[in-house]
PyMOL Python script that loads the backbone (N, CA, C, O; Angstrom):
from pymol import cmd

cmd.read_pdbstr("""\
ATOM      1  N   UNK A   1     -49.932  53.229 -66.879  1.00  0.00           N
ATOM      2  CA  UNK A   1     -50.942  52.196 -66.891  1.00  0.00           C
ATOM      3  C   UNK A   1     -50.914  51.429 -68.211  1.00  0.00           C
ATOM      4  O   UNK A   1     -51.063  50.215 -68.353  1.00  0.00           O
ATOM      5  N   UNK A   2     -50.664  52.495 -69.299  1.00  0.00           N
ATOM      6  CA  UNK A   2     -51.147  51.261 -70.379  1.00  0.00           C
ATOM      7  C   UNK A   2     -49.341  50.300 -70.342  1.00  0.00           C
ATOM      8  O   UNK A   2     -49.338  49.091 -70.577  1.00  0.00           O
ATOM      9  N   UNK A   3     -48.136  50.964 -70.064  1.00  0.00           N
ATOM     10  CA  UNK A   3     -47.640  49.955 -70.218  1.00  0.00           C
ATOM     11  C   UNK A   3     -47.146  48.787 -69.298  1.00  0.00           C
ATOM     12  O   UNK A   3     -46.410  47.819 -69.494  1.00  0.00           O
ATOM     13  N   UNK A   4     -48.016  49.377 -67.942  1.00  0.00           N
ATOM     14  CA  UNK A   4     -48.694  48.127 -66.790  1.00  0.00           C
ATOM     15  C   UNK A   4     -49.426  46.801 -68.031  1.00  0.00           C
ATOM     16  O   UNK A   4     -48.860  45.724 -68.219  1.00  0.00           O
ATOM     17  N   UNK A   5     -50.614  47.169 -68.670  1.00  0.00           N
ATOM     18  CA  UNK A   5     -51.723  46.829 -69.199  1.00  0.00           C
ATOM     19  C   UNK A   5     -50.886  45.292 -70.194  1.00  0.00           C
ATOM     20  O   UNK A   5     -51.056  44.075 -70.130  1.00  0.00           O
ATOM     21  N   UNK A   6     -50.083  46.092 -70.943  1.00  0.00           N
ATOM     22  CA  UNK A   6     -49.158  45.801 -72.474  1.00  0.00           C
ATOM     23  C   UNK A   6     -48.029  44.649 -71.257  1.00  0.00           C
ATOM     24  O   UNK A   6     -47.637  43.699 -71.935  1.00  0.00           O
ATOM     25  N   UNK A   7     -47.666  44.580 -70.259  1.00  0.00           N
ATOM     26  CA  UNK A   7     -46.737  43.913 -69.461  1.00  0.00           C
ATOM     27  C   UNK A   7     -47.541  42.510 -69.536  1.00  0.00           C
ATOM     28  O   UNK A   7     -47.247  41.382 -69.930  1.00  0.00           O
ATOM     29  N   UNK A   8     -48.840  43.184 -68.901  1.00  0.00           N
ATOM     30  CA  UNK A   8     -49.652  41.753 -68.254  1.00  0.00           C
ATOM     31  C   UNK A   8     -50.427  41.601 -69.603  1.00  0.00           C
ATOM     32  O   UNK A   8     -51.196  40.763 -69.131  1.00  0.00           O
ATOM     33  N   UNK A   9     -50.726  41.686 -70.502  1.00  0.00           N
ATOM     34  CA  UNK A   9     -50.984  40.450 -71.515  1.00  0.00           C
ATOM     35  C   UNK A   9     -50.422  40.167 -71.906  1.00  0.00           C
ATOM     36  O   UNK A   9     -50.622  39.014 -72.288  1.00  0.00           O
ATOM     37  N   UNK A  10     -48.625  41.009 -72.430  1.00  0.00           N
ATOM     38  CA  UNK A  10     -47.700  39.717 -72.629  1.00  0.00           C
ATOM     39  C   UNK A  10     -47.424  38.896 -72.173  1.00  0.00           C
ATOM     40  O   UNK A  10     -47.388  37.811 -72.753  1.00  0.00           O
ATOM     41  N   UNK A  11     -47.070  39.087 -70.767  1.00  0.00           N
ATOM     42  CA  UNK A  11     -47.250  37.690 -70.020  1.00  0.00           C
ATOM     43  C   UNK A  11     -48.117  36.409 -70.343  1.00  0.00           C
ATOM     44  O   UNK A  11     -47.833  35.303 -70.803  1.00  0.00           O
ATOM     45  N   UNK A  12     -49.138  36.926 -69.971  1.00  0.00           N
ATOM     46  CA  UNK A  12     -50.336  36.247 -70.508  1.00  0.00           C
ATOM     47  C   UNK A  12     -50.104  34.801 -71.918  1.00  0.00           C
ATOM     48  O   UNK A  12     -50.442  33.630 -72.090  1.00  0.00           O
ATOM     49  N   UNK A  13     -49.327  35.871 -72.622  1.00  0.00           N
ATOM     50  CA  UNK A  13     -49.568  35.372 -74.200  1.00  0.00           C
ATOM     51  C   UNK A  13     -48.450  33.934 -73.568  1.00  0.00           C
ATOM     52  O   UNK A  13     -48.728  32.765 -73.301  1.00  0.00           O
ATOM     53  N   UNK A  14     -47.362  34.579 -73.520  1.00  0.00           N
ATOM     54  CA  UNK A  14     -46.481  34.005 -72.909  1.00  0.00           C
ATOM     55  C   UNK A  14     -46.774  32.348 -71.788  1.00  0.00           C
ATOM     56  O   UNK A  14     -46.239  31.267 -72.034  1.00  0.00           O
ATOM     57  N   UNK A  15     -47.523  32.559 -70.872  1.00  0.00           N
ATOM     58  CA  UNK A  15     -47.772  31.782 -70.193  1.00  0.00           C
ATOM     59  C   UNK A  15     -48.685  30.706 -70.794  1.00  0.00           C
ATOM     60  O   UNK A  15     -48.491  29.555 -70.404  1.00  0.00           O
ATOM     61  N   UNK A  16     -49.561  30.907 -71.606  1.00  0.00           N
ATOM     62  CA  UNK A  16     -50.576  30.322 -72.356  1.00  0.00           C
ATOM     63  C   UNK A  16     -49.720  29.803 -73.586  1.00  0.00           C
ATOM     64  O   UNK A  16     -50.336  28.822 -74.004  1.00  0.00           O
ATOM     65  N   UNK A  17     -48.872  29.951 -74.166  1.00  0.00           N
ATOM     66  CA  UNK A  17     -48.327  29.263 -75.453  1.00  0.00           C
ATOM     67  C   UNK A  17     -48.054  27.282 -75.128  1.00  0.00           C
ATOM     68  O   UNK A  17     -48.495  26.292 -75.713  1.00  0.00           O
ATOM     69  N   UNK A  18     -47.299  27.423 -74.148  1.00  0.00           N
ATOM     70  CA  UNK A  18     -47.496  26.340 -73.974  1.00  0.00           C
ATOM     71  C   UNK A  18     -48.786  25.312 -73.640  1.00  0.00           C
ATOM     72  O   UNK A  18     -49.280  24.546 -74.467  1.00  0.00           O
ATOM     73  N   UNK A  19     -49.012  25.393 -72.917  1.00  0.00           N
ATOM     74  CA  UNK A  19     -50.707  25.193 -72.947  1.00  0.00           C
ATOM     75  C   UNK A  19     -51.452  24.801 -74.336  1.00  0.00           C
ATOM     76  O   UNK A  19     -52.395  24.016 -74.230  1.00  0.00           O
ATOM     77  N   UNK A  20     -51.208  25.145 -75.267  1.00  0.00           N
ATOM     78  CA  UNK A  20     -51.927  25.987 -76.543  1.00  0.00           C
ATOM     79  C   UNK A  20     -51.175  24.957 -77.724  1.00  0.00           C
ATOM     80  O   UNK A  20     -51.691  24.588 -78.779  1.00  0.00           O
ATOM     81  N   UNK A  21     -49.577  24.562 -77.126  1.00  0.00           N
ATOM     82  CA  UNK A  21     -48.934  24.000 -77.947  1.00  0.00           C
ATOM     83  C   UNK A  21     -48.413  22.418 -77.654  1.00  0.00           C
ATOM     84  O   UNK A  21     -47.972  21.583 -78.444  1.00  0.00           O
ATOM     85  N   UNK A  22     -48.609  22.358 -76.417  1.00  0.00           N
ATOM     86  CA  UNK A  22     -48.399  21.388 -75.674  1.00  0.00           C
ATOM     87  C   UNK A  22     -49.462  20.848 -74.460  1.00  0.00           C
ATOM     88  O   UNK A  22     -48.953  20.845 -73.340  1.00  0.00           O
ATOM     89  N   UNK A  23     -50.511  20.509 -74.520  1.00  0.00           N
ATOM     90  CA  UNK A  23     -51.613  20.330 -73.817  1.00  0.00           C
ATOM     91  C   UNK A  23     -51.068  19.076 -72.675  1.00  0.00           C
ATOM     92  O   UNK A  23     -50.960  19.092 -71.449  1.00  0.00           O
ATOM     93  N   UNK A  24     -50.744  17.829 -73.892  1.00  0.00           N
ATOM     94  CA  UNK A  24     -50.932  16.641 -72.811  1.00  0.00           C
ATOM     95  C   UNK A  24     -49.577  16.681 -72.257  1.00  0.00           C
ATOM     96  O   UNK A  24     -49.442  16.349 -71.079  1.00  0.00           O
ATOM     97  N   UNK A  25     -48.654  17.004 -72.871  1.00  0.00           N
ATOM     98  CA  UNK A  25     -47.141  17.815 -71.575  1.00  0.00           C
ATOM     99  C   UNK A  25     -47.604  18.150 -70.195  1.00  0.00           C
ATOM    100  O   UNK A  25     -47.486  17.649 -69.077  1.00  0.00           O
ATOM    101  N   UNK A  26     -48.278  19.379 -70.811  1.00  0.00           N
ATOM    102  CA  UNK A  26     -48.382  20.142 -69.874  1.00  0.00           C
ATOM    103  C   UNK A  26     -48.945  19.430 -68.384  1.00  0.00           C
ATOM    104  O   UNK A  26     -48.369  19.296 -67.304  1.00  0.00           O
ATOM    105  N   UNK A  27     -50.395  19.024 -68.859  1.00  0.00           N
ATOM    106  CA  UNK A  27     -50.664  18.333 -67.528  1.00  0.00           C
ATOM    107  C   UNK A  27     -49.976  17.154 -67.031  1.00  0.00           C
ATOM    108  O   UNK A  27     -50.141  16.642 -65.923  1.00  0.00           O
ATOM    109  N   UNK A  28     -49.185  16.768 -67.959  1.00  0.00           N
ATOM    110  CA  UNK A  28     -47.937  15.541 -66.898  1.00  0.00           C
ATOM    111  C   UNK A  28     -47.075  16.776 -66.129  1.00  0.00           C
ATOM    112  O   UNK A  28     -47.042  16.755 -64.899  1.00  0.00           O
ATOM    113  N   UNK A  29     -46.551  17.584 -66.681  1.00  0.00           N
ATOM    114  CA  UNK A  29     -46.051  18.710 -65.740  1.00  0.00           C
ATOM    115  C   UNK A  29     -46.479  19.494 -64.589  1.00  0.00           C
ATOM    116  O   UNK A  29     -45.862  19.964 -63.633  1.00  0.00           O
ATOM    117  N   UNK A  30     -47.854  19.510 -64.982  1.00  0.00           N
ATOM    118  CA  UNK A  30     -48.536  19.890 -63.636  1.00  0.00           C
ATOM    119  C   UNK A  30     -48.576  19.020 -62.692  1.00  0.00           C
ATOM    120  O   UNK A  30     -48.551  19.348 -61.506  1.00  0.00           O
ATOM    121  N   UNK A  31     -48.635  17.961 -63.047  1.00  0.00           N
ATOM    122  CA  UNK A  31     -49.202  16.119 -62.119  1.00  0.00           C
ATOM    123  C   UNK A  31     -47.719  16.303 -61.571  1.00  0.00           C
ATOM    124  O   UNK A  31     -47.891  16.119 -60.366  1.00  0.00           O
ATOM    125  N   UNK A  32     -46.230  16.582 -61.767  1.00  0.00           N
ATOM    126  CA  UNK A  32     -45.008  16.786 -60.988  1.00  0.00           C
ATOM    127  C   UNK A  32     -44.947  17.464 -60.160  1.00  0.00           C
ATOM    128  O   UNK A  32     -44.397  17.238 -59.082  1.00  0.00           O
ATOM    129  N   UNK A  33     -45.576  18.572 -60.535  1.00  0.00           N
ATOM    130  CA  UNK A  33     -45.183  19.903 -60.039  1.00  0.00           C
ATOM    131  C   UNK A  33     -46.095  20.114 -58.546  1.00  0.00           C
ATOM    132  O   UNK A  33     -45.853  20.890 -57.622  1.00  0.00           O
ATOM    133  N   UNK A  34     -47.385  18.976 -58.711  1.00  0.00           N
ATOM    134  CA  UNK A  34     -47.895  18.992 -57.536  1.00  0.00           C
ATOM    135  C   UNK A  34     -47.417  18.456 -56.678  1.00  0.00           C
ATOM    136  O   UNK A  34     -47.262  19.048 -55.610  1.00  0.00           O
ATOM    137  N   UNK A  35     -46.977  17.015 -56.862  1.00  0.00           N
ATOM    138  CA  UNK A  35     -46.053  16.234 -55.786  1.00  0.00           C
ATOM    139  C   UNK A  35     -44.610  16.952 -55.349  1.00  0.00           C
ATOM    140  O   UNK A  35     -43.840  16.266 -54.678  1.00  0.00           O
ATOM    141  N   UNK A  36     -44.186  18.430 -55.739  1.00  0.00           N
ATOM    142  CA  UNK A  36     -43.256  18.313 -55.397  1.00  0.00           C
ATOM    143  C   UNK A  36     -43.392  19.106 -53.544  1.00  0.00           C
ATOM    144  O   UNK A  36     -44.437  19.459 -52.995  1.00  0.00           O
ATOM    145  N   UNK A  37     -42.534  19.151 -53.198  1.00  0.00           N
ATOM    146  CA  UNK A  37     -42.491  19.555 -51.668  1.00  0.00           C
ATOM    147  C   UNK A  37     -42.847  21.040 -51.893  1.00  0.00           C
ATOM    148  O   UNK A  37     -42.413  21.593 -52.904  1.00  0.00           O
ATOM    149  N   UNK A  38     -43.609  21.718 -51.013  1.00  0.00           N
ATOM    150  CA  UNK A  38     -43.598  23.217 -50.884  1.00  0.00           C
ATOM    151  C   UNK A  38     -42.036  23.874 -50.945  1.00  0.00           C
ATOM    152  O   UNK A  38     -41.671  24.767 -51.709  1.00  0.00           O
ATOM    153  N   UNK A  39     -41.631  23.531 -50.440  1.00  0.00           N
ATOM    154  CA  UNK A  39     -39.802  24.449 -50.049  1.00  0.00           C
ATOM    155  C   UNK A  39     -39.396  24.486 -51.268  1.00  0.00           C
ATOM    156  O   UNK A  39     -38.944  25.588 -51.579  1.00  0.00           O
ATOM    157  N   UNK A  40     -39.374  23.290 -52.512  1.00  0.00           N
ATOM    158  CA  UNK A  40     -38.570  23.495 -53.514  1.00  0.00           C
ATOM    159  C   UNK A  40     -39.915  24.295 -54.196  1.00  0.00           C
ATOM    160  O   UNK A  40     -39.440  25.083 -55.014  1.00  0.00           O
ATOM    161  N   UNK A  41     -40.798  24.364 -54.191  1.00  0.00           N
ATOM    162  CA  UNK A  41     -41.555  25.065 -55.086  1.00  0.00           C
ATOM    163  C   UNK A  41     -41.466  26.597 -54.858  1.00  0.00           C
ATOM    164  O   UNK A  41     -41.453  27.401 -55.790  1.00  0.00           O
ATOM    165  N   UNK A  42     -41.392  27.022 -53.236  1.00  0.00           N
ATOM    166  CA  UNK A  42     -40.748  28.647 -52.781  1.00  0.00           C
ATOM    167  C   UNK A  42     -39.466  28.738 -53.349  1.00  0.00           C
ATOM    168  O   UNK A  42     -39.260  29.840 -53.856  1.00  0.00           O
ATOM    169  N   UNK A  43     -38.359  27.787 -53.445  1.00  0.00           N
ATOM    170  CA  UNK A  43     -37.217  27.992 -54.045  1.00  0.00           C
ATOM    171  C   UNK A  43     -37.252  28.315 -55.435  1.00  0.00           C
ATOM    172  O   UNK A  43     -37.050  29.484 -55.767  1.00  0.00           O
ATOM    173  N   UNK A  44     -37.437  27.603 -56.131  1.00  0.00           N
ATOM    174  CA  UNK A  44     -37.898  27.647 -57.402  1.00  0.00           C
ATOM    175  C   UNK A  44     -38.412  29.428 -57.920  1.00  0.00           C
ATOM    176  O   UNK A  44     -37.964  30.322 -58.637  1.00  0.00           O
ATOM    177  N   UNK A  45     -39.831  29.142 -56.867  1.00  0.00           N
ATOM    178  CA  UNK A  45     -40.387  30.597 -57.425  1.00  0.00           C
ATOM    179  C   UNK A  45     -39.854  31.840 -56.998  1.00  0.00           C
ATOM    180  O   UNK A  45     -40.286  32.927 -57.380  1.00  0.00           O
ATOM    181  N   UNK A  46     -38.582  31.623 -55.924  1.00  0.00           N
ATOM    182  CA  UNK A  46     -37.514  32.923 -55.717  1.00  0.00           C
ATOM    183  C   UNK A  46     -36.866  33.133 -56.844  1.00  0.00           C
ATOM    184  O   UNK A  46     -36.856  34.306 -57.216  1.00  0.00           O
ATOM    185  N   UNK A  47     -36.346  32.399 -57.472  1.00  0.00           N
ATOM    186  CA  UNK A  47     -34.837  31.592 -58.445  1.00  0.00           C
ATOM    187  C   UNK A  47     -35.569  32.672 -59.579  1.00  0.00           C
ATOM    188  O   UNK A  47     -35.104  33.740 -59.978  1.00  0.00           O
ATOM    189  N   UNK A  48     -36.966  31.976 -59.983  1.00  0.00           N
ATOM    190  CA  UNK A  48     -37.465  32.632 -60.758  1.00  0.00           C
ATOM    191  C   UNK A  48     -37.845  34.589 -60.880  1.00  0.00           C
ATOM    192  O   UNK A  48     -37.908  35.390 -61.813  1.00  0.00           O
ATOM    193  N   UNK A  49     -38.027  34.672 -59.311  1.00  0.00           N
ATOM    194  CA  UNK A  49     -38.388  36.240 -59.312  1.00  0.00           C
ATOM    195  C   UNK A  49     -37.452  36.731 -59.285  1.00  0.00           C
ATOM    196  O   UNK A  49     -37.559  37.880 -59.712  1.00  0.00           O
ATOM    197  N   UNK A  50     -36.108  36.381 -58.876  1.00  0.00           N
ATOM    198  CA  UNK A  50     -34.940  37.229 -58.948  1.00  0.00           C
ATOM    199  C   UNK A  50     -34.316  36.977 -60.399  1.00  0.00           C
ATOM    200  O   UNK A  50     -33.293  37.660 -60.450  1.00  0.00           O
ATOM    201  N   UNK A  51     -34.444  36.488 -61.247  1.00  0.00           N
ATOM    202  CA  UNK A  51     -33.577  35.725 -62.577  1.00  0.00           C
ATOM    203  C   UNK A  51     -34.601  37.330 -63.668  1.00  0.00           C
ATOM    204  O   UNK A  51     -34.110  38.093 -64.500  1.00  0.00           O
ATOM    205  N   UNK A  52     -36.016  37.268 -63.161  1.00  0.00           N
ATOM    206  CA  UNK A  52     -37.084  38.669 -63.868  1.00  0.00           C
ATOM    207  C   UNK A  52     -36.885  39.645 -63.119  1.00  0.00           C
ATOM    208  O   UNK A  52     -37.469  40.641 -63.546  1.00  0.00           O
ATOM    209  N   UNK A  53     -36.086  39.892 -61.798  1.00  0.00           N
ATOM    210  CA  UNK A  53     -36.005  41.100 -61.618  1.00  0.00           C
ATOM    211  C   UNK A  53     -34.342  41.310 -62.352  1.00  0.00           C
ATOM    212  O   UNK A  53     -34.149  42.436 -62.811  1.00  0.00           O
ATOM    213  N   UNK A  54     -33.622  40.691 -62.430  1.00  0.00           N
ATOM    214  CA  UNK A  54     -32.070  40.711 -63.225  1.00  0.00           C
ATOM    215  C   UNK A  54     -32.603  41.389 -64.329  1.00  0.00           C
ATOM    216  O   UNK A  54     -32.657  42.615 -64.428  1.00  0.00           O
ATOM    217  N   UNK A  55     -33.013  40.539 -65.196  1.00  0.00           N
ATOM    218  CA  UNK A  55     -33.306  41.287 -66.956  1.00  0.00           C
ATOM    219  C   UNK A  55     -34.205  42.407 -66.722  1.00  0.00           C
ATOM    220  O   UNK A  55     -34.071  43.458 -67.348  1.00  0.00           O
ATOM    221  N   UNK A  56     -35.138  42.230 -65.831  1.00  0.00           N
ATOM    222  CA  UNK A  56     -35.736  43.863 -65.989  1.00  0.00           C
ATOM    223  C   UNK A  56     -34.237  45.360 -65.914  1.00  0.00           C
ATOM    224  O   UNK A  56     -34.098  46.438 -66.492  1.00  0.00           O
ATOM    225  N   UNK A  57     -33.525  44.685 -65.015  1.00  0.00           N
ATOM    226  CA  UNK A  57     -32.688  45.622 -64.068  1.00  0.00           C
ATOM    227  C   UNK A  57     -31.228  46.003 -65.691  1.00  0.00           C
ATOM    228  O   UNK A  57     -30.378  46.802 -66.086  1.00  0.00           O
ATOM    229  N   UNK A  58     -31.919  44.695 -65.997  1.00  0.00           N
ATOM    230  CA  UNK A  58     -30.485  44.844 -67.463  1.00  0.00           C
ATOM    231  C   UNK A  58     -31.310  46.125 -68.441  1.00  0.00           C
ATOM    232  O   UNK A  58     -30.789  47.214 -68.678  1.00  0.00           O
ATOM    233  N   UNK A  59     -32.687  45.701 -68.920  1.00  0.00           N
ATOM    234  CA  UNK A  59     -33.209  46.271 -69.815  1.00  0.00           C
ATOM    235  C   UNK A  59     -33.449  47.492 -69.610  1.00  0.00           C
ATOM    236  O   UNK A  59     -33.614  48.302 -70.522  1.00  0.00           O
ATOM    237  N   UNK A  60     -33.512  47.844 -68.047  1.00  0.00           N
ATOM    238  CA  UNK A  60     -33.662  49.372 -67.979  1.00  0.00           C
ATOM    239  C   UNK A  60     -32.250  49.954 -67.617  1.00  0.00           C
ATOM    240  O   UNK A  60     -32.230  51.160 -67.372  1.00  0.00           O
ATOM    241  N   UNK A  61     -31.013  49.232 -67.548  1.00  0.00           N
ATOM    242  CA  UNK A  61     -29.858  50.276 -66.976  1.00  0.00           C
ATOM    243  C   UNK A  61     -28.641  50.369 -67.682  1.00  0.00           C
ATOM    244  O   UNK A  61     -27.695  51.155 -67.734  1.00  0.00           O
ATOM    245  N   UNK A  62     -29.073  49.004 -68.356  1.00  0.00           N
ATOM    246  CA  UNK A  62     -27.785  48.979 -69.719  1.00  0.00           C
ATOM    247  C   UNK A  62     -28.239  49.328 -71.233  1.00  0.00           C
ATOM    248  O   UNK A  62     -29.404  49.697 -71.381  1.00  0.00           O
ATOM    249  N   UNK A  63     -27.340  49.230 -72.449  1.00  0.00           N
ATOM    250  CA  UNK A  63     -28.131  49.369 -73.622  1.00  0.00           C
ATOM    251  C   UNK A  63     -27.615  48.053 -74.601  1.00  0.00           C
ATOM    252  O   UNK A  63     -27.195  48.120 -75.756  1.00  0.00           O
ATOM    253  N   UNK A  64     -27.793  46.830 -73.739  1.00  0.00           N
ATOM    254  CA  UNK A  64     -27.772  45.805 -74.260  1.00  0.00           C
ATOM    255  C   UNK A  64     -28.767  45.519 -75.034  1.00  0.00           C
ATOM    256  O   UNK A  64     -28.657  44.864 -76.070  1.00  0.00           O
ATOM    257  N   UNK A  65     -30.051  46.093 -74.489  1.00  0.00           N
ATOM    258  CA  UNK A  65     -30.896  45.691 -75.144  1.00  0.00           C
ATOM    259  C   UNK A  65     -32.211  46.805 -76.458  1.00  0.00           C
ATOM    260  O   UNK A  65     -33.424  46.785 -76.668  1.00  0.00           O
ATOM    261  N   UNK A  66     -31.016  47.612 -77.005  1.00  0.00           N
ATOM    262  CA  UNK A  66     -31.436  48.688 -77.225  1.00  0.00           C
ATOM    263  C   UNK A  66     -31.416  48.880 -78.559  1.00  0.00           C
ATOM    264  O   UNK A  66     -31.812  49.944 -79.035  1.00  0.00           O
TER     265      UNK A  66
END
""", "prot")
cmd.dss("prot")
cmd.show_as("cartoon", "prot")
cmd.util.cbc("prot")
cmd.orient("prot")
């Protein structure tokens, strides 16, 4: 659990930097990201879950990152 806990506020920190550092970006990025079609946005957010399940799969099986 706690390093469930320690996962999801890094994230967190992570997801929020931009935001934090880039405000008026950001919401032109959001204002895109709405017009875009659902399909590329499921594509996208596969691309993305498999690209974080890769490096998880590196960080726990190799000692690349060690």
């Amino acid at each position: 659990m706690k390093l469930f806990l320690t996962v999801i506020g890094t994230m967190m920190i992570i997801e929020g930097i931009p935001y934090f550092a880039f405000p008026e970006k950001m919401k032109s990025i959001l204002q895109q990201i709405q017009e875009m079609r659902p399909e590329h946005l499921r594509i996208f957010g596969f691309l993305a879950m498999l690209v974080g399940l890769l490096l998880c799969y590196l960080a726990q099986r190799t000692s690349i990152f060690s």
